[in-house]
Legacy VTK file of the C-alpha trace (Angstrom):
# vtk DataFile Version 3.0
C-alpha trace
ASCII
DATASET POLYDATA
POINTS 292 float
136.505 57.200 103.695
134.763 60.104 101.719
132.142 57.701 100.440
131.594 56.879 104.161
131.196 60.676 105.031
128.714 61.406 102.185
126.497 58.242 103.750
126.361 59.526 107.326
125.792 63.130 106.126
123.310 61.872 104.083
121.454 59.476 106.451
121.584 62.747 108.654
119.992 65.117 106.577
117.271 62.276 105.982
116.814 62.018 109.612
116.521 65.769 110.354
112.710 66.657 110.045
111.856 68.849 107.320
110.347 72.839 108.161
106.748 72.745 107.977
105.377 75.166 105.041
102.355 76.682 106.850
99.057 77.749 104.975
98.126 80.290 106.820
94.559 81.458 106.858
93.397 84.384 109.216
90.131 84.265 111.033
88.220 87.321 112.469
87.305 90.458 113.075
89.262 93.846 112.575
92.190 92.681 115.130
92.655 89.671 112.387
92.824 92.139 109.353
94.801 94.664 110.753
92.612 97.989 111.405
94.802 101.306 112.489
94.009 103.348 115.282
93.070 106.458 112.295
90.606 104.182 110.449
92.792 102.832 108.406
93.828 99.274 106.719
97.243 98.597 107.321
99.622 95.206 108.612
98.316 93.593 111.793
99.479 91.104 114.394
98.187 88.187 111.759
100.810 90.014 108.750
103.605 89.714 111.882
103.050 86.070 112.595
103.329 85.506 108.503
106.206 87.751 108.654
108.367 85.773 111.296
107.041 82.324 109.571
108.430 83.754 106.207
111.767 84.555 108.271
111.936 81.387 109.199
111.556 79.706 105.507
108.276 78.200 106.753
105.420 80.118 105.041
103.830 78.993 102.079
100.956 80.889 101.795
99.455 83.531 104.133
95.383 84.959 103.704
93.583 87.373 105.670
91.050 87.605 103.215
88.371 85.989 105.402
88.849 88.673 108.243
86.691 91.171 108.364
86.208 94.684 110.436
82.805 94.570 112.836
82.265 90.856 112.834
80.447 89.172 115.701
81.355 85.335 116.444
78.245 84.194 114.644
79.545 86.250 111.538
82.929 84.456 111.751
80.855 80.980 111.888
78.854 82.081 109.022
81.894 83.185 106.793
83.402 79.686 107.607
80.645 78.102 106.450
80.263 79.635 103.056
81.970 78.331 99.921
83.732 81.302 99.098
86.390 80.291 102.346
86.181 76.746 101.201
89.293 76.128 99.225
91.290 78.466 101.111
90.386 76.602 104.577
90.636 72.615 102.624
94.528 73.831 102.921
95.170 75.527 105.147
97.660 73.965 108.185
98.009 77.274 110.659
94.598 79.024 111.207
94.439 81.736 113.928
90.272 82.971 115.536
90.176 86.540 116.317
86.149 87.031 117.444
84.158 87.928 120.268
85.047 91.369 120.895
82.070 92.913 118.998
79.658 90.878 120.411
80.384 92.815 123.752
82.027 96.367 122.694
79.196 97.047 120.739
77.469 97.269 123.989
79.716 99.643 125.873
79.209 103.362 125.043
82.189 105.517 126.102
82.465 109.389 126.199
86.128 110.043 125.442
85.437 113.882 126.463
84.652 112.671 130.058
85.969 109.068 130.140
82.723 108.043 131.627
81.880 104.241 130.862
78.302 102.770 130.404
76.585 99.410 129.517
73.856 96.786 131.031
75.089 93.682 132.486
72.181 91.462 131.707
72.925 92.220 127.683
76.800 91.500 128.331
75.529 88.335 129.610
73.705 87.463 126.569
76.114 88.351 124.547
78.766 86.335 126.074
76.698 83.624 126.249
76.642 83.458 122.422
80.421 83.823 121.989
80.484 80.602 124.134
78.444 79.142 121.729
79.340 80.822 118.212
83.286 80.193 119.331
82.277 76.066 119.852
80.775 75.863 116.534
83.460 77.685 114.734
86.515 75.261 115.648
84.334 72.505 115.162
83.519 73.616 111.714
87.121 74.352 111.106
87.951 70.775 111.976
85.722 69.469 109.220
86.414 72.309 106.719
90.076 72.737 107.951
91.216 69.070 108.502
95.018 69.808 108.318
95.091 72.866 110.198
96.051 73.696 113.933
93.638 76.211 115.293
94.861 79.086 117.489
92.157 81.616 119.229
93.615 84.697 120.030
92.479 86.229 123.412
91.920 90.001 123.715
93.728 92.901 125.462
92.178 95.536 127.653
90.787 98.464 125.204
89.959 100.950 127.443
93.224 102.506 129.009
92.052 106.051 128.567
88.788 105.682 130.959
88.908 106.506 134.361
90.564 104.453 136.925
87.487 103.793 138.558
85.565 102.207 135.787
88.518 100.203 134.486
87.738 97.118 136.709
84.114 96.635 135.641
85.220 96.675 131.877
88.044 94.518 133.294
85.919 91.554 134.606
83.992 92.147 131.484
87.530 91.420 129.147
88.590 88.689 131.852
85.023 86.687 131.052
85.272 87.126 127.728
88.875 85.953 127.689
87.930 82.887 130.162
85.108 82.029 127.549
87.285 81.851 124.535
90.183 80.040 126.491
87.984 77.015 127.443
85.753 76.636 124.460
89.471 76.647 122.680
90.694 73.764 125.234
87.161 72.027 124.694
87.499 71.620 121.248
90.771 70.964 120.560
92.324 74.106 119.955
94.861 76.258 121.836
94.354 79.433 123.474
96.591 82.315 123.316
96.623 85.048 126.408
97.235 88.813 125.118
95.779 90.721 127.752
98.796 90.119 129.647
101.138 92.020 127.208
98.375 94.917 127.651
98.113 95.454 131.028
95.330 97.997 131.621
97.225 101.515 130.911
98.539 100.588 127.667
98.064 103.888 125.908
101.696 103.143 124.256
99.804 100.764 122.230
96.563 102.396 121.976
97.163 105.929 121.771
93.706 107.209 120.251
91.033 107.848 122.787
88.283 107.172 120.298
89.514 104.010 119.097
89.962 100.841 120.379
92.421 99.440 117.423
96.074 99.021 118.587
98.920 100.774 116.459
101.830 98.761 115.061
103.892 98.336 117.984
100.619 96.965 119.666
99.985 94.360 116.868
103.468 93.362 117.496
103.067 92.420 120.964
99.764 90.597 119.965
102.196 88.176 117.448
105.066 87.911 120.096
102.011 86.502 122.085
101.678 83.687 119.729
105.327 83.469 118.974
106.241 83.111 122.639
103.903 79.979 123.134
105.459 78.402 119.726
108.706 78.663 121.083
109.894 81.488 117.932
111.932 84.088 118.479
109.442 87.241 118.600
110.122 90.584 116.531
111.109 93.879 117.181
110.482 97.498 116.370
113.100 97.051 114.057
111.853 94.057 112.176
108.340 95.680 111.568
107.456 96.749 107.674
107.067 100.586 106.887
103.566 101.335 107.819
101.254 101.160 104.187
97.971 102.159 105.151
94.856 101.430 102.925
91.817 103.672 102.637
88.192 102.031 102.366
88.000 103.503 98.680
91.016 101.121 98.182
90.026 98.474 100.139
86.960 98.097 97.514
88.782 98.410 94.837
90.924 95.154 95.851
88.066 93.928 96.964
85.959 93.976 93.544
89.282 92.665 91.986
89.378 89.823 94.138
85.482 89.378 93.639
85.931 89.108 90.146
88.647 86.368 89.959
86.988 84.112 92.407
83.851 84.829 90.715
85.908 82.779 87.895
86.783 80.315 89.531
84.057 79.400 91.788
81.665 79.130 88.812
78.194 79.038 89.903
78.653 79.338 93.724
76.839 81.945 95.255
78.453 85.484 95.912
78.806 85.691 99.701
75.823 88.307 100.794
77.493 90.587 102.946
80.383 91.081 101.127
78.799 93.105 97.776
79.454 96.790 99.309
76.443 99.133 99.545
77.663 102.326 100.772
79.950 103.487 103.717
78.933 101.628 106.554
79.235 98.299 104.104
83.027 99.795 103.389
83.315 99.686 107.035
83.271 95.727 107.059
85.265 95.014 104.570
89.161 94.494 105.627
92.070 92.799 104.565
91.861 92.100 100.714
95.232 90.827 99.961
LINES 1 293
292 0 1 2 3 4 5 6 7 8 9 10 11 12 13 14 15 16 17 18 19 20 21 22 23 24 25 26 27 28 29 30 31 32 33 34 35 36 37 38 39 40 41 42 43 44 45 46 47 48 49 50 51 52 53 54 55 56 57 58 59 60 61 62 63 64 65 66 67 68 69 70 71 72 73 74 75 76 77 78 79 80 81 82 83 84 85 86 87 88 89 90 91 92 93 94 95 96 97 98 99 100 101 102 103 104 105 106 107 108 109 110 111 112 113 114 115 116 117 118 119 120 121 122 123 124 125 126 127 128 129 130 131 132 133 134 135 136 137 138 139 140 141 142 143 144 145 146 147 148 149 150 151 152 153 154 155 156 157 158 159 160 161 162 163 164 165 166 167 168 169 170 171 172 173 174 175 176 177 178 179 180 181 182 183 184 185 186 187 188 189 190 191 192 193 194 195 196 197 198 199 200 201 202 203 204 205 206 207 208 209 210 211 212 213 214 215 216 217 218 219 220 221 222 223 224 225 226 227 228 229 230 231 232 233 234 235 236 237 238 239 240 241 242 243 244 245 246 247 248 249 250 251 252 253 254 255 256 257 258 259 260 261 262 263 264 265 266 267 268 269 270 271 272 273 274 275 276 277 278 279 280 281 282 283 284 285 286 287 288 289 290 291
């Protein structure tokens, strides 16, 4: 009889499927590496969604190395393309797309003494029209560089929730095209679509509590992973599961950085250094996020 109860608990454990370990590679802009609301490099919504992974025994690896602050969808495209990313994307399974929202912000000028919104319509038009097409090449890149990996693109929340009332709804239909955009270039191509703007709302100064910045604090960043958790079915986090805050400086940032440089300067051989990433003074430090 025992022999008989080791078989069937045997045959069971061979039948149960075993926990993916997820290589998980961060795409993206500042949102993807985790910028504070002071300036600041700290964990992000991409650190949360490795953290409940890791919770769950499923994380092998987890990179944000390839996210960086100020990039525009065709900057994401390029740093997909380059061999630096290459090995890193060759294995990666899980793969999340933060990008579009400085191809538009950049546009907007906002007084936060007065509140008072401007921009021109025909440039956000242009500028959305090349998210459309920067956000198509990138997953179809990633499904030639990235063959194992499932490809999430992470929408974007309202920014703006110390303006005025009455200029919130033009920036509004501005977030809700953008948001459209990346949703069905995602569905297009084969990749899934995750909504955040509805865990925002539009007066969601809980989350983004500096005026002068449009970078969401921790608790934000949380709801942007509970976004992603939610649609995978995982329980999502709270407060009390969050890390204690360990902000980096840009002066550390390039430290880490150079570090990095050097080792995969190593090991790559005689590929080419990416271009943009070799800092040259502040506003270089400024791009340059998420050096794990």
């Amino acid at each position: 009889m025992r022999r008989i109860i080791v078989c069937i608990l045997g045959c069971l454990l061979l039948a149960m499927p075993a926990q993916a370990a997820e290589r998980y590679v961060a795409l993206g802009d500042s949102l993807a590496a985790g910028q504070t609301s002071n300036r600041m490099i700290d964990a992000g919504y991409t650190d949360f969604i490795a953290l409940r992974l890791a919770s769950r025994g499923e994380l092998a690896h987890f990179s944000k190395e390839l996210a960086f602050s100020g990039f525009t969808t065709e900057q994401v495209l390029e740093r997909v393309q380059e061999p630096f990313a290459q090995p890193l994307l060759q294995q990666a399974t899980l793969i999340t797309i933060s990008a579009g929202a400085n191809d538009l912000l950049r546009l907007v000028n906002v007084n936060a003494q007065t509140g008072d919104v401007t921009f021109d319509q025909l440039t956000a038009d242009f500028a959305l029209n090349n998210v459309r097409q920067n956000i198509a090449k990138t997953i179809a890149e990633l499904r030639v560089r990235a063959p194992k990996a499932d490809v999430f693109v992470i929408g974007y929340y309202f920014p703006y929730p110390h303006v005025h009332d009455a200029q919130k709804e033009g920036l509004a239909v501005q977030l809700q095209t953008l948001n459209t955009i990346l949703q069905q270039q995602a569905e297009a191509h084969g990749a899934t679509f995750i909504d955040v703007a509805s865990r925002y709302g539009m007066d969601a100064t809980n989350y983004l509590p500096n005026a002068t910045d449009v970078h969401p604090n921790f608790e934000g960043y949380m709801a942007m992973a509970n976004a992603f958790l939610a649609h995978e079915q995982m329980r999502e986090l709270t407060v009390a599961q969050l890390p204690t805050p360990k902000p980096l400086t840009f002066e550390q940032v390039l430290q880490q950085l150079q570090q990095t440089q050097q080792q995969q300067e190593q090991q790559l051989a005689a590929a080419p250094i990416e271009s943009y990433v070799v800092p040259h003074g502040f506003r270089a430090l400024e791009r340059l996020y998420a050096v794990r």
